[in-house]
N, C-alpha and C positions, 0 to 999 in steps of 0.2 A: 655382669662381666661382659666385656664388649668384644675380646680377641679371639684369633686364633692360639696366639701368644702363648698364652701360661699352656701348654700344647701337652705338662704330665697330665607351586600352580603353574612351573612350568607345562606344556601343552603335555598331554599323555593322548596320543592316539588310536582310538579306539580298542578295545580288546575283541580281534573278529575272527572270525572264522579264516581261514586260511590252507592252501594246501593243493594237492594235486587232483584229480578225481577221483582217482584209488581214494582218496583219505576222506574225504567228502562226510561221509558217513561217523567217525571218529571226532567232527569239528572241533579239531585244537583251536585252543585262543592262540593268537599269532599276532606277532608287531615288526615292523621294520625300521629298522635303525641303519637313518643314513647321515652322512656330514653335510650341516645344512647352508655349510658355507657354500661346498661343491668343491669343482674338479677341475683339472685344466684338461685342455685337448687330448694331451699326448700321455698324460701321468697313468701310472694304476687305478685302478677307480673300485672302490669296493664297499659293499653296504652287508647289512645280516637281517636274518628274519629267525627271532627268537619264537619259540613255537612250546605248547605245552603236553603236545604228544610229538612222534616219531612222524616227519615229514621229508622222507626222501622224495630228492627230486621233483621238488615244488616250484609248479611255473610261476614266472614273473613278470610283468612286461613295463618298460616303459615307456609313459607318456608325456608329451611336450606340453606347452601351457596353453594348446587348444582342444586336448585330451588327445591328438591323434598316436596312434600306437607308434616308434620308432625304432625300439628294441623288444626282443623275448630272451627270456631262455631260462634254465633251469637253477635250482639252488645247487650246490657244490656239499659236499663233503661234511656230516655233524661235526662240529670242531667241539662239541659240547656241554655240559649244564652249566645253567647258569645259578639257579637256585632252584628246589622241590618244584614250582612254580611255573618255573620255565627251562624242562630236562633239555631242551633242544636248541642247537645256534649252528647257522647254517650261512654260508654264504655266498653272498650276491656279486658274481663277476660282471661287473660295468664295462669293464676294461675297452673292449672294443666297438666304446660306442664312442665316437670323436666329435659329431656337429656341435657348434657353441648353442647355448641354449638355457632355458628352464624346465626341469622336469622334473616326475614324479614317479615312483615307483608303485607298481601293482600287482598283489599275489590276492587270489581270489577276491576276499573283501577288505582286505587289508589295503590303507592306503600311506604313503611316504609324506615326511612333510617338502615342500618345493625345495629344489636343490638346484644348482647352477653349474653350467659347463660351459668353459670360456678358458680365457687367458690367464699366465699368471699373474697379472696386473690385478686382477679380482681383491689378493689376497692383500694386495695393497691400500686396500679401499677397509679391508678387515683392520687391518692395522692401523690406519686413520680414527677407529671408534678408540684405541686405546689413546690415542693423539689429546680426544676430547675427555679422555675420562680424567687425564692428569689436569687436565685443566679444570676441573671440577674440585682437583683435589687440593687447590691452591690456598695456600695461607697467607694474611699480611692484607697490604693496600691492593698489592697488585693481584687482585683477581678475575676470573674472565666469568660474566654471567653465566653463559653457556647453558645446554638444557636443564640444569641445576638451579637457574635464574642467582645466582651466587654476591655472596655481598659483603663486603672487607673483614677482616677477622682478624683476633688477637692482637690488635696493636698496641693490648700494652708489653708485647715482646721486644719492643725496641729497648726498653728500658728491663731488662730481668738480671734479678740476683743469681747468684751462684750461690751451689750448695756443696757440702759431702754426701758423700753419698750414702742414701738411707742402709738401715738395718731392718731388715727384712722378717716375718715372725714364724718363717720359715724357707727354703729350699725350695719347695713350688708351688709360691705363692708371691703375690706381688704387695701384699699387706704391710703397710709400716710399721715400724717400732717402735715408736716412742714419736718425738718431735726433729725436724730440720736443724740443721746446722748448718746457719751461714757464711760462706767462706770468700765473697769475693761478688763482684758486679759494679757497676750495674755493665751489662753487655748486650748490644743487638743483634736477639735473633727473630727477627719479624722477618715473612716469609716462610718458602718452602711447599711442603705438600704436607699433607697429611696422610700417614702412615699408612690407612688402613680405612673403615668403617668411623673409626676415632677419630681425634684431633691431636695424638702424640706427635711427635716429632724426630728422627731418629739418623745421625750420621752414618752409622752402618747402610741403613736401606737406602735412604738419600745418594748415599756415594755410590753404591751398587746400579740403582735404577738409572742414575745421570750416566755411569758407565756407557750402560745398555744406549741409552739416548744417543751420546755420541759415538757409538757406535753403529747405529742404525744410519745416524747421519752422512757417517763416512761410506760405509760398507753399502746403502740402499742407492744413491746417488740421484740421478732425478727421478727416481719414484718413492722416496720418502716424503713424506706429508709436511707441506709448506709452513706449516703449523711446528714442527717439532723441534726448529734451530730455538724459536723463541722458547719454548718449553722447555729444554734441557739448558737455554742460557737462565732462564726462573732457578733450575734448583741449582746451579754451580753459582750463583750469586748467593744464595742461603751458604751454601758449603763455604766458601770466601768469607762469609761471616764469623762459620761457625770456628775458622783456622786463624787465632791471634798471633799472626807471625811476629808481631815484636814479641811477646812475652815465651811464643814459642806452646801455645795452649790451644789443644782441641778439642769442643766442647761434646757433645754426643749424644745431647738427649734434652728435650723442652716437653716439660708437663712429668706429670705421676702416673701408674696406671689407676690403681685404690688409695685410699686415705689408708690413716693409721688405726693401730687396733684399739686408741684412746678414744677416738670419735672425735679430736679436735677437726680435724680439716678430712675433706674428701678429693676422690683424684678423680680420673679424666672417665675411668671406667665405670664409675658408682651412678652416674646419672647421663640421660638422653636427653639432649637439646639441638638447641641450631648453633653454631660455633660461633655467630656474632655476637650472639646474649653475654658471652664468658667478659670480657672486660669489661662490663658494668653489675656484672652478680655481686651483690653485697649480701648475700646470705655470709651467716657467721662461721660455717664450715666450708666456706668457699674461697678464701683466701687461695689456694693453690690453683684455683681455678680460674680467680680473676688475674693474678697475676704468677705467672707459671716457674716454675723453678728452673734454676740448666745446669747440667750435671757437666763434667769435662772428666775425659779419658782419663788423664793425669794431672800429677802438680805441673805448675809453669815448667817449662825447660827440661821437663824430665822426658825419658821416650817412651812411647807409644806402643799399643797393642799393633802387631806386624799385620794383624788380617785390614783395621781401622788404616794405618800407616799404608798398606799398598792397593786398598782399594777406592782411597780418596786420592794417591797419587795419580791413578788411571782416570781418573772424573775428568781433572785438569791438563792430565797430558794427552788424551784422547779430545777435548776442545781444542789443543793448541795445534792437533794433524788437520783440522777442519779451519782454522779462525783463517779468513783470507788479508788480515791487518798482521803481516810479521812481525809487528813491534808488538802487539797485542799478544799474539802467538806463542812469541820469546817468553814476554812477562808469565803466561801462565804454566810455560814449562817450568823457570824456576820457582815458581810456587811449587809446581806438584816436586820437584828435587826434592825443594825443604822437608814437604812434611814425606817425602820416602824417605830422605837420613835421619827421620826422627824413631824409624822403627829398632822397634826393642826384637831382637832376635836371638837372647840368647836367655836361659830361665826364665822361657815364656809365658808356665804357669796359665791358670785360668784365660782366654780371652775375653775381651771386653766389648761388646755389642750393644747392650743397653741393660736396664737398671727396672730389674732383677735382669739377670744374666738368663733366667727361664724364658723370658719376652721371645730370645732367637740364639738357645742352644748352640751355636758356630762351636766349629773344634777345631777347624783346618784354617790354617794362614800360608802356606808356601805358594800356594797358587794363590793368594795376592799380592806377594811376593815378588813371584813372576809377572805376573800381571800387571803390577806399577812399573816393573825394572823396563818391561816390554815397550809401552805403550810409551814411556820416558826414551827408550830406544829408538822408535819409528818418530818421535815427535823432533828427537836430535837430528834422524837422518834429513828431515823435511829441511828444518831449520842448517843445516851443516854444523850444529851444536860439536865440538872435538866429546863432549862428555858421553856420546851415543854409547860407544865401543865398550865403555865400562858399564853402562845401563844394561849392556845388551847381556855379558860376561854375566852380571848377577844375576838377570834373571834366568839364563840357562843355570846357574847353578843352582838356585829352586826350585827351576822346572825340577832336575835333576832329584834332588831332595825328597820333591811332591812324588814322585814316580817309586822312588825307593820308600818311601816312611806310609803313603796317605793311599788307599784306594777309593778313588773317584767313583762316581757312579752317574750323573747326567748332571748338565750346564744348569744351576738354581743358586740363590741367593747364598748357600752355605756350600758351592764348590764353584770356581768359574775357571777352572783348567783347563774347561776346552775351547773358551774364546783364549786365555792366555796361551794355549798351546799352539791354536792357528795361527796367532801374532805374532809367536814366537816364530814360525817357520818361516812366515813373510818377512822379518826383521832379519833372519839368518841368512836369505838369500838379497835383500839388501846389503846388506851388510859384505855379503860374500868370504861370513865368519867358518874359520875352521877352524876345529882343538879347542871346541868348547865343554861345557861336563855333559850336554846332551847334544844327540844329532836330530836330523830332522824325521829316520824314520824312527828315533826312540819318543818323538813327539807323536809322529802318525800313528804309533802302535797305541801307545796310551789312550789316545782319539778312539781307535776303533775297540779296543777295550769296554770305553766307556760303552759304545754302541751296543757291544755283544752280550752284556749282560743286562740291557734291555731288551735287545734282540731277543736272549733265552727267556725272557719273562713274559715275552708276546706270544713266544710259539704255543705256551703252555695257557693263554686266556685266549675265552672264545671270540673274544671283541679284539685278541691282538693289540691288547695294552701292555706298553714297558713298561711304565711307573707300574709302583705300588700305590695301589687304590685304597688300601685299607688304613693307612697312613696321612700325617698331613702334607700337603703341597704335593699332592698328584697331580694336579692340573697345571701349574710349573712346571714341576719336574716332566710332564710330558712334552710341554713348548721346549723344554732343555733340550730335550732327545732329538726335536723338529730340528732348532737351533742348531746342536751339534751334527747331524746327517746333511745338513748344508757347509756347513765348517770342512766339515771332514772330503766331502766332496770337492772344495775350494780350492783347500791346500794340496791334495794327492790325487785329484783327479780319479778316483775309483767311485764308479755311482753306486757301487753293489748296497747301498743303504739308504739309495733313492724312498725304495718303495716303504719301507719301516719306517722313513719321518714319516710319508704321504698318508701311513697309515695314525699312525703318533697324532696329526692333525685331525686328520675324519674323527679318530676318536675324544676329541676336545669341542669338538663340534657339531655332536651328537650320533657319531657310529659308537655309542656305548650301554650300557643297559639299560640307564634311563630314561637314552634318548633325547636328551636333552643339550645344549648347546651352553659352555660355560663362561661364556661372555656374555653380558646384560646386552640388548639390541643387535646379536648375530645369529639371524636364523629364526624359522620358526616356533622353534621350544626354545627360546633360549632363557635362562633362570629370568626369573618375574619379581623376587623379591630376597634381594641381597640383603644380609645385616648392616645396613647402612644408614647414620642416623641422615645426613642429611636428603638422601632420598627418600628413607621413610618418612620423614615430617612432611617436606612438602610433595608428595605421593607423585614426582616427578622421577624420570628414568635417568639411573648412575649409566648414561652409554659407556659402553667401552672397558668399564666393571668387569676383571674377571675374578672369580672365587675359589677360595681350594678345593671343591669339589666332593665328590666321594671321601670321608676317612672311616674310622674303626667305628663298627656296629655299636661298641662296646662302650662307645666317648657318650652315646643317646640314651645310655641305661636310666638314666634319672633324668631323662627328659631333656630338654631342647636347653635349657639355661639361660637363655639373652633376653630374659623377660624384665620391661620396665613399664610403667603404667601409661608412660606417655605416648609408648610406641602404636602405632597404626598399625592393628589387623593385619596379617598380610603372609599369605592368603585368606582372605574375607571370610571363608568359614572356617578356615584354621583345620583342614584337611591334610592330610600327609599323605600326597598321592602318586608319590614315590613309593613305599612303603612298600607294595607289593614284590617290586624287584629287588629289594636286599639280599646281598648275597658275597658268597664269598669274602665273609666276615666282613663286608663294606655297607654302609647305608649312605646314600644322599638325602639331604631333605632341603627344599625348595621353599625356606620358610625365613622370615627375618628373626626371628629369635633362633635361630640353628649358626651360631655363629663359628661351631664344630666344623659347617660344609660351607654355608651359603655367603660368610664375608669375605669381602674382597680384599685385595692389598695392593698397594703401589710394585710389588719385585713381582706380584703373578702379571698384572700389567705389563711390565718391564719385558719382561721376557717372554710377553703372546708380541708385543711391537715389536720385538729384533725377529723373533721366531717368522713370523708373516711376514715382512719385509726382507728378508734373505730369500722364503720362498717366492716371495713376486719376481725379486734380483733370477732366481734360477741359476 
């Protein structure tokens, strides 16, 4: 099993002595955990030194990268335990240390891994590795080598069948039921990304991530990565495929996860290869393999799941505030109209995101609601479209809706109300709309709502994490919290949540228990082996990779799960050297069969790029 989905060796620095003189005698094991991306001049700056006995006021000093001393001073306040293991979490105020630089942190013999103090353009350089990782993730002809060395795939999806949608041999499980039903094709979907670790294919995440893309494009301005216009115009070319506007049909899914529980045919999950082998496998249970099935939301002309309906409107009308060809511009605004008037908003029943619906649980659609009416909104005002004013009217009465019916919790693939809520505000004073169903501070409040209850979640961890760790998509859901404490900053001008992104970030980049950095190629620790088949095969680095991260101790009771024979070692003694810090009903493991913590996906991606490029923006 390949996902996070059905969801019912990084560096460990030494374990050393540490501590003040008084403690000397006691020698706690001690480690310090710092963000290894770094810091900007002027921000908070803050690292911990987890300790396994009582170490008040434990010096620290730092050094530049000729070792010379530049700073001292003491550790702050137990904020603490972490686990039996490690009673103690102490932290390291950086703050007023400002020269640009490389440095390293030192408490007796404890040493940091290199960190950097500079501008925030830094973070811009972070978010170029996500640039390169979607390009890795590319399907079809048009792929880019890249350090993947990568090489065309599935193209016999220009030509695929349509199907019904399977029957499933359970609730949470992606196992078929019986055989396919053909309904319809042949239709091209060659192209796109791939999902995750896999080679699925999914309009939810597609339409979400292209979001983020063009929005990073409009909102980062020249310090977005010169690379990323081409990259988000890759996947809104797949999404244009996948939207049959004559017949009026949105398709939502290419490939199987498992075969059926007959054993005729196998799905995408069942076996580990390289994705160019699949359209010549003529194994006899491979037919779904070599030529991939596509599933569509609904029948022809009938309407659409509202979350699917306003978050592929915002794909297209978020290109047409950036496309600098007006004609061009116009044309993609009325696409995204179309498929926003095809949304079904009324006995909404189950939503529809992919096939088993377990793949990506979604519950909420008003905030994509908002979100398409939004972005349909800003793209009329660009254009002087007369249609803005009514775009603009719906989606405040979503917002409205989302505010009363749905509680938010941070900017991730299954809520995006607070990029639709800051669009919303900028639309509204464009607009210079009054007497709508929301105002701009019933937007701001929502905003900072969201904040405060990752706010409360930080105060109470010693690491000062807002996500839940012990869950999936902590490592998103923390780029969300980054993401929104720059939003929220944007529209109302109050920085009071400066420093809880700055800290939301240190901790995605190694101020956390394990120490370790959850993007592939940021930072000294940073994960060493994602659940990635095509990085494991050709033992080459997914840059830009980032992974869910810590989840529930409880997902590893029977072992790591992602084991197939073809897979490459990895880590080489198959050590779990995490292990020690589990805690707080959370465990990481740094392994490519842990596809519970260590695989990556296209929306954790999506949303470490908008995340770091807002903070470059400042």
């Amino acid at each position: 099993m390949s996902s996070r989905k059905l969801a019912a060796g990084a560096l460990v620095f030494g374990l050393l002595a540490v501590g003040s003189p008084a403690m000397a005698e006691s020698n706690p094991t001690g480690l310090i955990r710092v963000d290894q991306i770094g810091y900007t001049t002027s921000e908070s700056k803050h690292a911990y030194l987890m300790t396994s006995a009582p170490s008040p006021g434990a010096r620290f000093t730092v050094v530049d990268h000729r070792g010379k001393e530049v700073f001292r001073g003491r550790a702050g306040a137990d904020l603490g335990a972490w686990n039996t293991a490690f009673g103690h979490v102490y932290e390291l105020d950086l703050s007023k240390l400002h020269r640009a630089g490389t440095y390293r942190i030192k408490s007796g013999t404890s040493v940091s891994p290199n960190f950097r103090i500079g501008h925030r353009t830094q973070f811009a350089d972070t978010a170029a590795k996500a640039v390169t990782f979607f390009g890795g993730q590319r399907d079809g002809a048009d792929v880019l080598a890249g350090p993947l060395q990568r090489k065309p795939s599935h193209l016999n999806d220009r030509a695929a069948d349509v199907y019904d949608w399977p029957a499933f041999t359970g609730p949470g499980t992606d196992q078929i039921q019986g055989e396919l039903t053909k309904v319809g094709g042949p239709v091209d979907v060659e192209g796109g990304w791939y999902d995750a670790g896999d080679y699925l294919k999914f309009t939810h995440i597609l339409s979400y991530v292209d979001t983020l893309m063009w929005a990073t494009q409009r909102d980062a301005g020249a310090l977005a990565d010169p690379r990323l216009r081409a990259e988000a115009a890759h996947g809104l070319k797949w999404l244009d495929k996948m939207w049959d506007e004559q017949s009026k049909t949105l398709y939502i899914q290419v490939g199987i996860g498992a075969g059926n529980k007959e054993g005729t045919f196998v799905g995408d999950h069942d076996i580990w290869r390289m994705p160019e082998a699949d359209d010549n496998d003529q194994g006899a249970d491979r037919k779904f393999i070599r030529n991939r099935p596509v599933f569509r939301a609904a029948a022809p002309g009938r309407p659409i799941s509202p979350n699917l309906a306003g978050r592929t409107a915002a794909a297209f009308a978020l290109a047409a505030q950036v496309e600098p060809d007006r004609r061009k511009a116009k044309a993609l605004l009325d696409k995204a109209a179309q498929i926003y008037g095809m949304a079904k908003t009324e006995n909404v029943g189950e939503l529809v995101t992919s096939l088993p619906h377990a793949f990506y649980p979604e519950s909420l659609w008003r905030d994509d609601m908002e979100l398409g009416g939004t972005e349909l909104a800003l793209a009329a005002a660009r254009l002087h479209d007369p249609r803005g004013k009514d775009w603009l009217r719906q989606a405040a009465h979503w917002a409205g809706q989302y505010i009363a019916n749905d509680r938010g919790d941070t900017l991730n693939l299954y809520d995006v109300s607070a990029l639709a809520h800051a669009d919303l505000v900028r639309a509204m004073r464009v607009y210079r709309a009054k007497g709508l169903a929301v105002t701009q501070a019933d937007l701001l409040g929502d905003m900072k709502n969201q904040l405060e209850i990752g706010s409360a979640r930080a105060k109470a961890d010693p690491f000062r994490a807002g996500a839940q760790y012990d869950q999936f998509d902590s490592v998103p859901r923390t780029f969300g919290l980054v993401a929104t404490s720059n939003l929220y900053r944007t529209v109302s001008g109050d920085r009071s949540y400066d420093a809880f992104g700055t800290r939301q970030r240190n901790w995605a980049f190694g101020a956390n228990a394990w120490g370790t950095s959850f993007m592939v190629g940021a930072g000294e620790g940073a994960i060493a082996c994602p659940h990635h088949q095509i990085a494991n095969l050709t033992k080459l680095p997914a840059v830009g990779a980032v992974v869910n991260g810590p989840n529930s101790k409880g997902l590893f009771d029977s072992g790591l799960g992602g084991h197939f024979e073809e897979m490459n070692r990895c880590p080489a003694d198959g050590v779990d050297r995490f292990e020690q810090f589990t805690g707080r009903n959370s465990r990481f493991v740094d392994d490519v069969r842990s596809w519970q913590a260590s695989e990556p996906a296209d929306d954790f991606a999506a949303i470490a790029l908008y995340a770091l490029s807002l903070s470059a923006r400042g």
